[in-house]
C-alpha positions in Angstrom: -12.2 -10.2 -4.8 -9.4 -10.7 -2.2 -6.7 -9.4 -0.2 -4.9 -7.1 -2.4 -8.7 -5.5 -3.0 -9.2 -5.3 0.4 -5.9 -3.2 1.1 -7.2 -1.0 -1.5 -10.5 0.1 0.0 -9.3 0.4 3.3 -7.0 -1.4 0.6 1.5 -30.9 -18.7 -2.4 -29.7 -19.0 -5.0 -32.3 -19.0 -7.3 -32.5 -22.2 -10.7 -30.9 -20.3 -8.3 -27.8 -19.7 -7.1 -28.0 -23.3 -10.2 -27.5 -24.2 -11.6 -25.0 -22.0 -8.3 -22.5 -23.1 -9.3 -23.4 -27.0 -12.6 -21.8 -25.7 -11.1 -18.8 -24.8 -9.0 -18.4 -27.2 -10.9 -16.7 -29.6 -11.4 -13.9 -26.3 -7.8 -13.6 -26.4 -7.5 -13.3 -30.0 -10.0 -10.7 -29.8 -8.4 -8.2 -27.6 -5.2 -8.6 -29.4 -6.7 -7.9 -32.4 -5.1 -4.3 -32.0 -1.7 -6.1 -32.4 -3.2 -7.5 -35.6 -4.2 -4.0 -37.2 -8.2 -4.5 -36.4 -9.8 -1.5 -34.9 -11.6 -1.5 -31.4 -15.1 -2.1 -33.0 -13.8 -4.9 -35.1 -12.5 -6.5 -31.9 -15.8 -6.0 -29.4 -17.9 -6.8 -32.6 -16.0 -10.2 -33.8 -15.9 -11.1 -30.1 -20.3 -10.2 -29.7 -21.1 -11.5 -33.5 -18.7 -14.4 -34.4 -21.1 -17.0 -33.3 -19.2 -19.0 -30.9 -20.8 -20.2 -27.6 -19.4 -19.9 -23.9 -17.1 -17.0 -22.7 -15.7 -16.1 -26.0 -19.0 -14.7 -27.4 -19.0 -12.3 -24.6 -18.2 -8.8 -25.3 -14.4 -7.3 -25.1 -13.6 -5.7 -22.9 -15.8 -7.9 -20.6 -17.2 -5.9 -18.0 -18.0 -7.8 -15.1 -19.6 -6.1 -12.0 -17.9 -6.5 -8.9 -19.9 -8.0 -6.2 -22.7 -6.7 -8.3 -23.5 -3.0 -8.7 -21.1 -2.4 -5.6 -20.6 1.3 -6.0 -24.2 1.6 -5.2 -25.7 -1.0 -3.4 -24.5 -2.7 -0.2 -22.1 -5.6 -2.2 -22.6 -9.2 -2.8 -26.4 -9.0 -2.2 -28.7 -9.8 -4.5 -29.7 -6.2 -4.9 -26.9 -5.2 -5.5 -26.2 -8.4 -8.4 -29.7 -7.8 -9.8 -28.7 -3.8 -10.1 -25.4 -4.9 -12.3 -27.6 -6.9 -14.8 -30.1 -4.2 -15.0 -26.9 -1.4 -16.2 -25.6 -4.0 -19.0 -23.1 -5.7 -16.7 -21.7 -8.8 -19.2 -20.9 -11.0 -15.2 -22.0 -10.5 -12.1 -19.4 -11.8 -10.0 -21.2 -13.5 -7.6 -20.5 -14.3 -5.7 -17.2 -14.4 -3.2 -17.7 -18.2 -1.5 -17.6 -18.6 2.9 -19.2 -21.4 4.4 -21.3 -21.5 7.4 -20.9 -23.9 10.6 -23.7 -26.7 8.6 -21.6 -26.6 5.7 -23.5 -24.2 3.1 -21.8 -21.5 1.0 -22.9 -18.2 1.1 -22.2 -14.7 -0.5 -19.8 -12.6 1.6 -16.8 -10.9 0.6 -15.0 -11.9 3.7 -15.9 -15.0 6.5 -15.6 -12.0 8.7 -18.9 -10.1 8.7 -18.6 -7.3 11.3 -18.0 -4.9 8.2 -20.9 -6.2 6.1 -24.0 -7.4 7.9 -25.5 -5.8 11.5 -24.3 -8.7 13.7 -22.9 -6.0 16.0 -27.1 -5.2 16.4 -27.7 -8.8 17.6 -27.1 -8.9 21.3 -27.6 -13.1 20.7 -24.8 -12.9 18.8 -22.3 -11.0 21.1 -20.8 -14.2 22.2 -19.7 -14.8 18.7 -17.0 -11.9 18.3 -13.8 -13.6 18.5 -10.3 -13.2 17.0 -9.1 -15.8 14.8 -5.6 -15.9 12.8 -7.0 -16.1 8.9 -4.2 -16.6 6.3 -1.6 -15.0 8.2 -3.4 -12.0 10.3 -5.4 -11.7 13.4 -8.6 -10.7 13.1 -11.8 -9.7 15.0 -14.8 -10.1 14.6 -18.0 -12.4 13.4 -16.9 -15.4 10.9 -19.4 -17.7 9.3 -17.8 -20.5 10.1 -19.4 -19.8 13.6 -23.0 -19.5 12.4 -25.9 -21.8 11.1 -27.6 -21.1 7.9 -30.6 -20.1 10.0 -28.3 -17.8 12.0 -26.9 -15.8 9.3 -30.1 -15.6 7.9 -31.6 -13.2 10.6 -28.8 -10.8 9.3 -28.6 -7.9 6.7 -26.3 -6.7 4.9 -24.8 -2.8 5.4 -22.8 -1.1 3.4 -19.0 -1.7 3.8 -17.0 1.4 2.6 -19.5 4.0 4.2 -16.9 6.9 3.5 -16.8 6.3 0.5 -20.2 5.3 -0.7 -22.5 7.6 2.0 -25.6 6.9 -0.5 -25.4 3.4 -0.2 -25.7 3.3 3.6 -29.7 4.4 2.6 -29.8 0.6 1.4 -28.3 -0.6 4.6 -30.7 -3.7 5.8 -32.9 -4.1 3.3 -31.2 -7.6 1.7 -29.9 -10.3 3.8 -26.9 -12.5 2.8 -27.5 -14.7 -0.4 -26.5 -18.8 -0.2 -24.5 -19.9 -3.8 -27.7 -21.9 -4.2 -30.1 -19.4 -4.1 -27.6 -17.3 -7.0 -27.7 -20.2 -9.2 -31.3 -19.7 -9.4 -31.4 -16.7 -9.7 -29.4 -17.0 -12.3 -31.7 -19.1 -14.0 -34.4 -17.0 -13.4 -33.2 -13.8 -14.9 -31.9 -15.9 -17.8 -35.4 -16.8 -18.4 -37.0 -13.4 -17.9 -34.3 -11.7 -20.2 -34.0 -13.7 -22.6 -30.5 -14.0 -22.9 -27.8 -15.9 -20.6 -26.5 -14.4 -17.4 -23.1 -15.0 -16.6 -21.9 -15.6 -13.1 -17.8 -14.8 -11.5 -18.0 -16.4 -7.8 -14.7 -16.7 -5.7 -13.4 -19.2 -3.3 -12.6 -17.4 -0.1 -9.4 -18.8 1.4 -9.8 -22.2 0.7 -6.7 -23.7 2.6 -8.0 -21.8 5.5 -11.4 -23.6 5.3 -9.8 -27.1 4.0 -8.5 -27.0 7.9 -11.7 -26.5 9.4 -13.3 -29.1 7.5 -14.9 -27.0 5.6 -13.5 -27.8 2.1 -15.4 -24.9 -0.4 -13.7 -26.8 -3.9 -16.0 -30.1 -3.7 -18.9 -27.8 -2.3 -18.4 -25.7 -5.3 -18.4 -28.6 -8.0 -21.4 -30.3 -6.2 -23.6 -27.4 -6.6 -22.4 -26.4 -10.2 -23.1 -30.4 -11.3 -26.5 -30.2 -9.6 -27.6 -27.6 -11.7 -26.4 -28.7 -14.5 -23.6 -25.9 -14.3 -20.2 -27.4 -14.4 -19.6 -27.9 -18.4 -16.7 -26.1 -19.9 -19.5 -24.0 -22.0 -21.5 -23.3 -19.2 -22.1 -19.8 -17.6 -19.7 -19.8 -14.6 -16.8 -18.9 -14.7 -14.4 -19.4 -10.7 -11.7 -18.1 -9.8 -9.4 -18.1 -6.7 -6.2 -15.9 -5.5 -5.5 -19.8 -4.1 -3.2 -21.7 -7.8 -4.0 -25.1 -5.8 -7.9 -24.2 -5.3 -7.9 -23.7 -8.8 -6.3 -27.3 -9.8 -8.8 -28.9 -7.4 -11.7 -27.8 -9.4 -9.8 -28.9 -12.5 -10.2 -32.0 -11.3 -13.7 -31.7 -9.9 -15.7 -29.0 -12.9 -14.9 -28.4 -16.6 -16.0 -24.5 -16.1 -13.4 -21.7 -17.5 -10.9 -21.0 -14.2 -8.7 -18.3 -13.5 -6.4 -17.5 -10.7 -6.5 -14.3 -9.0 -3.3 -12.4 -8.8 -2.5 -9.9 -6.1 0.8 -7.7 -5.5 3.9 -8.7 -6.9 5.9 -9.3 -3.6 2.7 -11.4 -1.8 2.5 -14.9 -2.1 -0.6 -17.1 -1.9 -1.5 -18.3 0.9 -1.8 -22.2 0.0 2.0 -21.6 -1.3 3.2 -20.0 2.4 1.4 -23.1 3.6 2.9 -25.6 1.6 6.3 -23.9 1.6 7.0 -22.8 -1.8 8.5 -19.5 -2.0 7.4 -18.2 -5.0 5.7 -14.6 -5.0 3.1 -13.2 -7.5 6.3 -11.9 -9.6 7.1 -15.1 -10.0 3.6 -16.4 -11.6 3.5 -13.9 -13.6 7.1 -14.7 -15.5 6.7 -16.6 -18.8 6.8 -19.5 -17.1 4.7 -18.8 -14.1 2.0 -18.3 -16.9 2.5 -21.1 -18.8 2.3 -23.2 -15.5 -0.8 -21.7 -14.8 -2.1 -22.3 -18.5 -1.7 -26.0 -17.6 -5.0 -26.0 -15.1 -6.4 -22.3 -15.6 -8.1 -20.4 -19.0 -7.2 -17.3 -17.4 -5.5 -14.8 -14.5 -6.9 -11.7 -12.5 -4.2 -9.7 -12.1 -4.4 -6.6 -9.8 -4.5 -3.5 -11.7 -0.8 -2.5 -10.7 0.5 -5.8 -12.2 -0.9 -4.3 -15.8 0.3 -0.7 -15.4 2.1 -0.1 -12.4 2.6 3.4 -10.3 5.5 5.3 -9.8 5.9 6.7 -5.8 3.1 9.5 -6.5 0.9 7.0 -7.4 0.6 7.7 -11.1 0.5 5.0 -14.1 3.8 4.3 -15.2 4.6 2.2 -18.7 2.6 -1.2 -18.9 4.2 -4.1 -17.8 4.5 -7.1 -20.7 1.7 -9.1 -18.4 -1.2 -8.8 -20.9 1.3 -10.0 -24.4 3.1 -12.8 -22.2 0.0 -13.9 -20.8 -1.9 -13.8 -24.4 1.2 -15.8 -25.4 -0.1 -18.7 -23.8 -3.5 -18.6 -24.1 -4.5 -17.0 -21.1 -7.1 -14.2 -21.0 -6.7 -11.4 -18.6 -9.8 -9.8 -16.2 -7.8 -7.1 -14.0 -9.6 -5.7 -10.9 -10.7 -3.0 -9.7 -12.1 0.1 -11.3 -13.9 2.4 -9.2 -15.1 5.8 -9.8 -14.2 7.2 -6.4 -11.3 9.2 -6.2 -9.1 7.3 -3.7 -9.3 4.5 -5.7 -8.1 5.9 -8.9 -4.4 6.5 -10.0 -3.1 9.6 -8.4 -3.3 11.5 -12.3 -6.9 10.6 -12.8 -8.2 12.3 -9.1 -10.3 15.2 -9.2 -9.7 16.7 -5.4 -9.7 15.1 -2.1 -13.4 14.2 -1.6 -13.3 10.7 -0.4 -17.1 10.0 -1.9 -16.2 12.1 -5.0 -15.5 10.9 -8.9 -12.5 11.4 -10.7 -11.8 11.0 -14.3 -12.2 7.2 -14.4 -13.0 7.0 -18.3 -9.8 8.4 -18.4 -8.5 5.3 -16.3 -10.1 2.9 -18.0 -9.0 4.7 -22.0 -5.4 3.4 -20.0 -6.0 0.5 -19.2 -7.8 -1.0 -21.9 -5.1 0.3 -24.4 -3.0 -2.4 -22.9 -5.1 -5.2 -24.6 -7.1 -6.6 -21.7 -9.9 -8.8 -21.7 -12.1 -7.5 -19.5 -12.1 -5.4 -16.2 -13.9 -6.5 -13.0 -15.5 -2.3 -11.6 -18.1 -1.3 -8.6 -19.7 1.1 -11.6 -20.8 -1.4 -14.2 -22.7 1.6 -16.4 -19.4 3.1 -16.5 -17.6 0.7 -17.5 -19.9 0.0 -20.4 -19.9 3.7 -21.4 -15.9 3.4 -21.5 -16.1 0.2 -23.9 -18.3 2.1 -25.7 -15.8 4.9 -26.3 -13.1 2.7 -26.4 -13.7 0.8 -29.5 -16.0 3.2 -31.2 -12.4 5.7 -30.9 
């Protein structure tokens, strides 16, 4: 997950896309069902037992684990991915796309990797720390883009929110950073020894970013996806990007469920500041924006405060109209992020001013699946599946 996430913790449609929204429809019909007089069980239980194939005959709420089981493994490692199946996670987003100098894609959240892996332990690497301007703002550190496959393979990962997550620091080094490849079969893998299909959420990382490099990540993407047999409209991956043109690119290239990541109302994406359009986030997510999107996408992933927003103090407010307009036009909704720290948490939901402490995050997430949302991307996938559970058993 992108930008927006990032601020947080420190902080005409063509027929293929037709059919891929008819696929989700039934999602979106399910978490509406409230609106239609059904209770919460009737809703999760049409959605689990109805008998349709793909995304729809996932549970709602979907709960997808964010970079895995991120709250308590070092993220997008496949510890931390394998942890999130084994506490009921329904996706595992992974993972968030970076290429490396030879052209493979790897699992990191960012192309910068000082924060993630102990390249600041390699003295051969020293060399490497530069500063580069990436979608706007200077940064330093270690990119991928500046490594070999066989490079960033000597690396582990650490954890990135150590503050926040002290416990997770134990795991630091133990995993090192995962290609796409080697997710797809692992996906395959656990499929097999579970007996039921895993579902995978990766991202593409700054994609206009990359495109200038010569790095394109969309045709990487599709190439992999179509070489395992993975790039069907029913098939188990769903991509996203906080990039609208990314997103129409692999229209073009796969015929897997898409969704466009949405981050604060007054930011715009990056390929837009590029390209010179001037609309912001509040302008995508306007009736129209959403039926623009509906043209290439099946879905949005809205930032948290675009669903409920908070007043000054940092407590919810009323719900925005996001999750009807969007439902309007076929679109399913997967907000992010829930986390069961308190800093992350609206300000009426903390319990103190420990940093690594929980607040009352059932009591976040009773909020925000009131509002009729499809799913909810969270670090704590076992919570999130206990707060379904109370949700539409209520």
């Amino acid at each position: 997950m992108g930008t927006q996430d990032t601020q947080e913790s420190n902080q005409q449609a063509s027929a293929s896309g037709t059919g891929r929204r008819a696929l989700l429809g039934a999602a979106v019909l399910g978490a509406a069902g409230g609106v239609l007089g059904l209770s919460g069980t009737a809703r999760a239980g049409e959605a689990r037992h109805g008998g349709r194939g793909g995304l729809a005959g996932l549970p709602v709420p979907t709960i997808i684990g964010h970079r895995g089981a991120s709250g308590y493994r070092p993220e997008h490692t496949l510890g931390s991915y394998q942890l999130a199946l084994d506490l009921g996670a329904d996706i595992v987003e992974a993972g968030d796309l970076v290429p490396t100098k030879d052209g493979h894609l790897v699992c990191r959240h960012e192309p910068e990797i000082g924060g993630t892996t102990d390249v600041a332990d390699h003295p051969e690497f020293a060399g490497r720390r530069t500063t580069k301007v990436l979608d706007g703002v200077a940064t330093t550190g270690w990119f991928t883009e500046d490594f070999t496959l066989a490079e960033l393979k000597t690396l582990r990962a650490v954890e990135r929110i150590p503050a926040n997550r002290p416990h997770n620091t134990l795991y630091n080094g133990r995993w090192e950073i995962p290609t796409f490849e080697e997710v797809l079969a692992w996906q395959d893998e656990q499929t097999r020894r579970r007996g039921k299909q895993v579902w995978i959420y990766p991202e593409t990382k700054h994609p206009t970013y990359f495109r200038k490099l010569g790095l394109g990540l969309e045709e990487r993407v599709a190439k992999l996806l179509h070489k395992h047999g993975k790039d069907r409209k029913n098939s188990p991956v769903v991509v996203q990007s906080f990039e609208p043109t990314s997103i129409q690119r692999l229209n073009k290239l796969i015929d897997n469920p898409l969704v466009v990541l949405l981050s604060s109302a007054s930011s715009r994406p990056w390929d837009f500041v590029e390209t010179g359009d001037p609309r912001t986030v509040a302008d995508l997510v306007t009736r129209a924006g959403l039926r623009e999107i509906a043209g290439y996408a099946q879905g949005i992933g809205p930032t948290l405060d675009l669903v409920v927003p908070k007043d000054a103090n940092g407590n919810l407010t009323t719900p925005t109209t996001l999750v009807r307009d969007a439902h309007a036009v076929g679109l399913i909704l997967h907000p992010y992020t829930l986390r069961n720290e308190n800093p992350f948490l609206p300000a009426n939901f903390r319990k103190g001013t420990d940093a690594d402490a929980y607040g009352d995050v059932f009591g976040a997430y009773r909020a925000y699946f009131a509002t009729g949302i499809d799913g909810v991307f969270t670090d704590n996938p076992d919570t999130g599946l206990l707060a379904r559970a109370d949700f539409v058993n209520g």
